[in-house]
C-alpha positions in Angstrom: -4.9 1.3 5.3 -1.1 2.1 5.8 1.7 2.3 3.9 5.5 1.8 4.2 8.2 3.1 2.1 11.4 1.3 2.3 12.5 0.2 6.0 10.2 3.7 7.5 7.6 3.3 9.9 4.2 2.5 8.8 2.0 5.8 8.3 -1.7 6.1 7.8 -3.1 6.4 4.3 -6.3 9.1 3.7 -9.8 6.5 2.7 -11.5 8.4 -0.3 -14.5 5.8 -1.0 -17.6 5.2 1.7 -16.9 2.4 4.1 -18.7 -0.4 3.4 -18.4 -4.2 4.6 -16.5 -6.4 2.3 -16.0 -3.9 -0.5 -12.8 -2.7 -1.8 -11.6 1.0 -0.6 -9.7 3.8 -2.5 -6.9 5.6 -0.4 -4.2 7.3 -1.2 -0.7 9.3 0.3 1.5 12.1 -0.6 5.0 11.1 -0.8 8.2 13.0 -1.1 10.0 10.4 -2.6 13.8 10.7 -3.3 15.0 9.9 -6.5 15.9 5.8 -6.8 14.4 3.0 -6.7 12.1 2.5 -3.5 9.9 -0.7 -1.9 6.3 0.1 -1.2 4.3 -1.9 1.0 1.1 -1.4 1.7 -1.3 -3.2 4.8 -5.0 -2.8 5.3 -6.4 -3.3 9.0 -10.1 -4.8 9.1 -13.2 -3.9 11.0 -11.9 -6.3 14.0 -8.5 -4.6 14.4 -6.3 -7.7 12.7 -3.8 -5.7 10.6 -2.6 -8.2 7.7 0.3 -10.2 8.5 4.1 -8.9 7.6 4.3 -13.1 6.6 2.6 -16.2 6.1 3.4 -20.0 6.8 4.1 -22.1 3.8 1.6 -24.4 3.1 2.1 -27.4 -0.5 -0.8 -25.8 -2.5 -0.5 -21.8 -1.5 -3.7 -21.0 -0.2 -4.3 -18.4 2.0 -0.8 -16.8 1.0 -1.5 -13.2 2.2 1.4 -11.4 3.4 2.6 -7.7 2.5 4.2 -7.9 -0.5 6.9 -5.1 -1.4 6.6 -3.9 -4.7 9.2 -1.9 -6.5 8.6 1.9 -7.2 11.2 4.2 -9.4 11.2 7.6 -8.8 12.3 10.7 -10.7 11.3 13.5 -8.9 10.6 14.2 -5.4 7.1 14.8 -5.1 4.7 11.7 -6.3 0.9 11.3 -5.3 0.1 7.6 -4.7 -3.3 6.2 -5.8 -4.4 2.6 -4.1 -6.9 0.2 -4.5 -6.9 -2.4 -2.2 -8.9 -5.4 -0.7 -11.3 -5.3 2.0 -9.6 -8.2 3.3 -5.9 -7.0 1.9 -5.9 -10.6 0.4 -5.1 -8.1 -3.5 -3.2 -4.9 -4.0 -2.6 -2.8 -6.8 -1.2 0.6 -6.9 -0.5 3.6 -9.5 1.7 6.7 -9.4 2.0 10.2 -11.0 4.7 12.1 -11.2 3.9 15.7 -9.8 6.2 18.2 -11.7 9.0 19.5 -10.0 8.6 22.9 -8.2 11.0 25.1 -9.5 
């Protein structure tokens, strides 16, 4: 898995569940986020190198619609530890964050 924040280059994600075919895996990052509003995207690569596609053509009835979605993320502070859950097959994301406290 890697992730993206904003226009940045993509950077590798750390796995945290046992690789298994077809399952979905647990990662997460460390990011020192600047406060503001920020676009997260998120890609997985599968077990035959084909990293999931930045778009997808349109087709009438949307199937197969699987392109990196950006989702928006606030930020307070400037220290947040991203949790992901993600698809085997990337074709679902979701995503939580926690606010680390400030280091004073």
């Amino acid at each position: 898995m890697e992730y993206r924040i904003d226009d940045g280059l993509w950077q590798p994600t750390t796995i945290t569940s046992p690789a298994s075919p077809g399952v979905w895996a647990r990662w997460h990052f460390r990011w020192d986020a600047q406060p503001g509003e920020h676009l997260l995207r998120v890609r997985p690569t599968d077990h035959r190198g084909r990293v999931q596609p930045d778009s997808t053509p349109w087709n009438e009835l949307g199937y197969i619609h699987e392109p990196v979605l950006a989702h928006p993320v606030p930020s307070r502070r400037r220290s947040m530890s991203m949790e992901q859950v993600a698809c085997h097959r990337g074709a679902h994301v979701s995503y939580g964050h926690q606010d680390e406290p400030e280091s004073r």
